[in-house]
KOLLUMRO-16104 format. One record per residue: x, y, z of N, C-alpha, C, O in turn. Coordinates in pm, whole numbers, padded with zeros to 5 digits, always signed. Layout:
residues N
XYZXYZXYZXYZ ...
This chain:
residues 150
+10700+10479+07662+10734+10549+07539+10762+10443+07433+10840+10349+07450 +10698+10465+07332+10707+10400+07221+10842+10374+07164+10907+10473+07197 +10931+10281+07087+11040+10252+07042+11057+10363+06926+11159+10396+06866 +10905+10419+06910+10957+10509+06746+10993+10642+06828+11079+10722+06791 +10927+10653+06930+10965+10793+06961+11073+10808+07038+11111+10922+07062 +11151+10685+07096+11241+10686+07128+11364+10706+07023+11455+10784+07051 +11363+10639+06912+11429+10712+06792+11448+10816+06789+11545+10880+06828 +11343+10852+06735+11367+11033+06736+11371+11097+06803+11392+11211+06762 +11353+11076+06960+11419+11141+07052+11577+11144+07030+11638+11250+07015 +11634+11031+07031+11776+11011+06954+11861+11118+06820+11968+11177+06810 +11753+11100+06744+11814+11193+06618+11767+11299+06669+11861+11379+06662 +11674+11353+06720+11627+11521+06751+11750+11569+06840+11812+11672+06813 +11782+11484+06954+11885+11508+07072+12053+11535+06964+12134+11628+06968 +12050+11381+06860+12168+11430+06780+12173+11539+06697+12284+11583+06666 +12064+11595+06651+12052+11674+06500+12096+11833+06600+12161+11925+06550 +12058+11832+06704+12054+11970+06814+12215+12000+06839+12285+12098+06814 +12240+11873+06897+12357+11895+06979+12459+11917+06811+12531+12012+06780 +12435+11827+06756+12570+11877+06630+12521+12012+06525+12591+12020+06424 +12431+12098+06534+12409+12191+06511+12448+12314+06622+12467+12429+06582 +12461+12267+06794+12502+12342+06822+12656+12349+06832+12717+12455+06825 +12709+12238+06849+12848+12237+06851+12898+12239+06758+13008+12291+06778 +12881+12202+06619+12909+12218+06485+13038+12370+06518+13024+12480+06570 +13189+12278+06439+13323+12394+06478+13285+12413+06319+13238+12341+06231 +13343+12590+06333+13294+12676+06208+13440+12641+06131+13543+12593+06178 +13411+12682+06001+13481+12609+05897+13544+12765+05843+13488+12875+05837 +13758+12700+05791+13782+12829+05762+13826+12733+05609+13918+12788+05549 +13787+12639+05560+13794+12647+05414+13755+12750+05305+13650+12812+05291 +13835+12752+05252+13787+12859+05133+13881+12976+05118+13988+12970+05178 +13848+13099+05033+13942+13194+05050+13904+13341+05108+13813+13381+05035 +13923+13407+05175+13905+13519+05276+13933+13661+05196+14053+13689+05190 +13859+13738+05145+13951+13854+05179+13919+13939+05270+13822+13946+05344 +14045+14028+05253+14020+14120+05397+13898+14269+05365+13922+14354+05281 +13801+14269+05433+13745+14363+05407+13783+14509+05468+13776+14537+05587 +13812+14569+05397+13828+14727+05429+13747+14834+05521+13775+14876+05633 +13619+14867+05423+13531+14936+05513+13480+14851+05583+13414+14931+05650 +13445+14723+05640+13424+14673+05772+13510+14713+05898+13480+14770+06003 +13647+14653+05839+13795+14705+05960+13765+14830+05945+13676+14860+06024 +13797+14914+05882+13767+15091+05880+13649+15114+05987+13689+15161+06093 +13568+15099+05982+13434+15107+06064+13463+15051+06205+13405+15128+06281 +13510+14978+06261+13569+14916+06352+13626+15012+06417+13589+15056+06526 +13767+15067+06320+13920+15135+06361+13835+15250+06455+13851+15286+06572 +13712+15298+06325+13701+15484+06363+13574+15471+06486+13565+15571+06557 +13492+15375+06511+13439+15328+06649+13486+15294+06740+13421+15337+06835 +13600+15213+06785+13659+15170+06887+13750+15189+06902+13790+15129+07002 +13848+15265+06841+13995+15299+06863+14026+15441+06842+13965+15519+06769 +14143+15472+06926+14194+15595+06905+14306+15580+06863+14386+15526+06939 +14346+15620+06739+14449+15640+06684+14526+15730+06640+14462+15826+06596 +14674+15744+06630+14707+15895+06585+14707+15844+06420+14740+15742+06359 +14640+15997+06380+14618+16073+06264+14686+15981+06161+14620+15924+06074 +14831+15968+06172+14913+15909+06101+14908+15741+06047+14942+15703+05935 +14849+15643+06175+14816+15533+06147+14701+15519+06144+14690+15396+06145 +14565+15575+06141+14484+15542+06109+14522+15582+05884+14469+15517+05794 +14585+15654+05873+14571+15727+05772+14651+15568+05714+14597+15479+05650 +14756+15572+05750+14810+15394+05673+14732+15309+05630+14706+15258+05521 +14676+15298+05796+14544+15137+05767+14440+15162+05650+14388+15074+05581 +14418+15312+05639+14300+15313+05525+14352+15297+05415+14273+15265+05326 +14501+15311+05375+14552+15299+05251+14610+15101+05216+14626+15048+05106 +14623+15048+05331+14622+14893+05319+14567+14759+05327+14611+14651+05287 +14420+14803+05412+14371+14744+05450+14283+14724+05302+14281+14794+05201 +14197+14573+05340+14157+14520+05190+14222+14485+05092+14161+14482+04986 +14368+14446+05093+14426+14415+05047+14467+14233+05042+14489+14160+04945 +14465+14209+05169+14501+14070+05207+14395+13969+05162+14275+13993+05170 +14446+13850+05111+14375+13720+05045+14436+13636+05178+14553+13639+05214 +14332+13563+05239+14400+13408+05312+14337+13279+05260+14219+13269+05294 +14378+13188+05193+14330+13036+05107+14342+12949+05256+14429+12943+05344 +14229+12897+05238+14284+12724+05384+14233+12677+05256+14172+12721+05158 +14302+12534+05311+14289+12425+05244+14303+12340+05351+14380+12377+05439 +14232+12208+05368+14218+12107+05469+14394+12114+05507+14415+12142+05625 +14501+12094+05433+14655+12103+05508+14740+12240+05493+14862+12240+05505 +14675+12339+05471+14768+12478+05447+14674+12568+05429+14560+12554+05384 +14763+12716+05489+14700+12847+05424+14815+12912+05376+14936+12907+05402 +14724+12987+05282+14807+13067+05205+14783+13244+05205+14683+13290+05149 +14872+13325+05264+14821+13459+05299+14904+13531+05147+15026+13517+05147 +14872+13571+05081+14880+13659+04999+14852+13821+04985+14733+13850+04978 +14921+13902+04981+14947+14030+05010+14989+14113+04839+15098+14074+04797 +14949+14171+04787+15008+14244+04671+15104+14352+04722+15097+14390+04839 +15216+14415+04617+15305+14503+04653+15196+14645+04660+15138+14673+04555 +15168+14739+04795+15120+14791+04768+15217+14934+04793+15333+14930+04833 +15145+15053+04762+15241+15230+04758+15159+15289+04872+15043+15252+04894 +15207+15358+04925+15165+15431+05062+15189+15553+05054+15257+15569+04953 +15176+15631+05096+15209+15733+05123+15166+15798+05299+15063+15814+05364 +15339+15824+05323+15340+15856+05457+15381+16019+05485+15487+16063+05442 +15303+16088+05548+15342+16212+05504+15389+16306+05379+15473+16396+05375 +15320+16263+05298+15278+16291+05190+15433+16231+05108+15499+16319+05053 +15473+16124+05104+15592+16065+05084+15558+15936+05001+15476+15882+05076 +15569+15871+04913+15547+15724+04875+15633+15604+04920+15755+15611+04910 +15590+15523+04956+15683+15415+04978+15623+15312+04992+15533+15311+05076 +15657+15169+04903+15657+15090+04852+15640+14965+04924+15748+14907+04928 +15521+14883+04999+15536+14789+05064+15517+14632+04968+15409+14595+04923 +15645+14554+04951+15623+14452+04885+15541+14386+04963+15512+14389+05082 +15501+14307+04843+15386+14170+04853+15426+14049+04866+15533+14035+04806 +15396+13967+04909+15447+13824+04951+15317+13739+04915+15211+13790+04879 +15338+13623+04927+15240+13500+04908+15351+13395+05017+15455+13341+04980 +15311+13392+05109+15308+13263+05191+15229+13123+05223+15106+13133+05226 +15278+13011+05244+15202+12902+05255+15276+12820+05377+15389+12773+05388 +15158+12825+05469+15201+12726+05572+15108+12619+05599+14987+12628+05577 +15173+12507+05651+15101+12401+05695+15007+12464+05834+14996+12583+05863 +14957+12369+05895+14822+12395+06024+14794+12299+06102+14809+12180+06076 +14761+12335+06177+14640+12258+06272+14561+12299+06377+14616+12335+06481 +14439+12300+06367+14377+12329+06421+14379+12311+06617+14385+12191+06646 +14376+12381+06714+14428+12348+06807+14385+12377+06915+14442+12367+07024 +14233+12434+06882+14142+12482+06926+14011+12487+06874+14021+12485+06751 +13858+12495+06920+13728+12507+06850+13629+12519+06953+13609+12453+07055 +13560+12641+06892+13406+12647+07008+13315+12668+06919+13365+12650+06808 +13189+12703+06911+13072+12704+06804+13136+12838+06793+13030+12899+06808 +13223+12932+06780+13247+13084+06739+13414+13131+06704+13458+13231+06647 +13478+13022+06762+13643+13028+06709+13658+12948+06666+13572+12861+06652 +13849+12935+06600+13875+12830+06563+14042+12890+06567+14100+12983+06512 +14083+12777+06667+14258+12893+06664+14333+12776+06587+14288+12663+06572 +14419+12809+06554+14514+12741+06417+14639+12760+06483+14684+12874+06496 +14698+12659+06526+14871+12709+06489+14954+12627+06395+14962+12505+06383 +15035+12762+06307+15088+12738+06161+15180+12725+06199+15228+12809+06275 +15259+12596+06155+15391+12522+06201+15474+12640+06081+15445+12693+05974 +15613+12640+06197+15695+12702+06094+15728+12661+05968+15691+12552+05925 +15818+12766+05880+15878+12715+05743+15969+12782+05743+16016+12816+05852 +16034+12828+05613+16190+12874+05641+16171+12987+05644+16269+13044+05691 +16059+13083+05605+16023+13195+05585+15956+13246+05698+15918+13363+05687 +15934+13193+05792+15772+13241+05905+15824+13142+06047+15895+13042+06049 +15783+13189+06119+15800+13085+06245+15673+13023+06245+15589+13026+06155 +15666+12950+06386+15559+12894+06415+15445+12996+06518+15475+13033+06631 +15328+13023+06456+15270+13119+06563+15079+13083+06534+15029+13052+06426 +15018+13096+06647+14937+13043+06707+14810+13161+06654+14860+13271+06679 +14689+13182+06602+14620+13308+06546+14455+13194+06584+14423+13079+06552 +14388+13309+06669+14254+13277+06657+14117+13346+06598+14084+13464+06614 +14065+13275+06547+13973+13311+06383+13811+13311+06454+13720+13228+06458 +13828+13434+06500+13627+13457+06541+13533+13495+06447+13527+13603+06388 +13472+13417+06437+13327+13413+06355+13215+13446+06382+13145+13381+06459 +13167+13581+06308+13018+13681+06373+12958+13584+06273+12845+13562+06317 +12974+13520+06169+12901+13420+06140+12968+13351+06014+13072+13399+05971 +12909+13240+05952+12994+13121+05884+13037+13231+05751+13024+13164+05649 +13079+13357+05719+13123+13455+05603+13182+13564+05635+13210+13657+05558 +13204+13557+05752+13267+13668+05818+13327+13627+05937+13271+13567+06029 +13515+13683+05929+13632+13660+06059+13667+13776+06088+13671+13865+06003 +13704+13797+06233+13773+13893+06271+13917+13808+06316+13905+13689+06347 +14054+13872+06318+14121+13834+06440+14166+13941+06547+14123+14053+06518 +14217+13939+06626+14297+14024+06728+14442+14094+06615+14493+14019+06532 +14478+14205+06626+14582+14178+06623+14743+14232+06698+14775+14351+06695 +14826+14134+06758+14901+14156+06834+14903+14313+06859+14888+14395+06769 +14920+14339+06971+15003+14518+07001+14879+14569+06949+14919+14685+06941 +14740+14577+06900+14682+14700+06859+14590+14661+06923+14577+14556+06987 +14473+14808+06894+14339+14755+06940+14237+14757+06824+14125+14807+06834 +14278+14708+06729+14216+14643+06615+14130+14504+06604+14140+14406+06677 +14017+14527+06460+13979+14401+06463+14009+14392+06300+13919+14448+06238 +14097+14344+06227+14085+14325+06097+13963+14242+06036+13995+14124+06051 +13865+14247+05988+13745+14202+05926+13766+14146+05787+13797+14209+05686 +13744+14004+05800+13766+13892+05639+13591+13846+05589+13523+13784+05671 +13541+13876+05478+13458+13773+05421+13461+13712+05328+13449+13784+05229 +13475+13569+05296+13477+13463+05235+13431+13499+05098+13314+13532+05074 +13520+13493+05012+13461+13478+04896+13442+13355+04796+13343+13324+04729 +13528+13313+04803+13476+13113+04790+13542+13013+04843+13501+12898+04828 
């Protein structure tokens, strides 16, 4: 075998392998999509009447920012109505530091060191592809659905 094609056996073998292992990127800012999670909730879950009826009134609401050393989850004050009742869920803007602590070509788990406001807790970020996250979330059988908006 020739020295040239031994090259590019080299870069073809590198260009493969770091395209397949390539860890997906959560720079940028997220929001939470609504009718994606909605579509999710009313396919795979059974819920009573009452909390599905919440989630449709909150969901799409949430902003998450990474930045190479922090995210920032941002929430607006939103109004609910629970049994035909209003009530008032404030909004917050949090910012925690990170690190990444985990990675496969389809996750990427983060755990956000505490602050005085939040503990320290561990969240993994699955990717149906590089514009779209789901996570788990604790206690439900939910998938909350994020796509990137810049």
């Amino acid at each position: 075998m020739s020295i040239f094609r031994k090259i590019l056996l080299i870069f073809s073998v590198f260009f493969h392998l770091e395209k397949t292992y390539a860890a997906p990127n959560l720079i940028g800012s997220w929001q939470s999509d609504r009718d994606s999670s909605l579509d999710y909730v009313y396919k795979h879950c059974e819920l009573p009447a009452k909390t599905q009826s919440f989630l449709e009134q909150i969901l799409g609401k949430m902003m998450l920012t990474f930045t190479e050393q922090a995210a920032t989850a941002h929430s607006p004050t939103v109004t609910v109505s629970i049994e035909e009742k209003p009530y008032q869920i404030d909004g917050y803007t949090e910012t925690q530091s990170y690190q990444v602590v985990n990675e496969t070509p389809s996750t990427l788990t983060i755990l956000f060191h505490a602050s005085s406001t939040a503990p320290s807790k561990t969240t993994t970020y699955h990717f149906e592809n590089p514009n779209r996250i789901w996570v788990d979330v604790e206690g439900f059988n939910i998938r909350p659905l994020a796509k990137i908006i810049f």
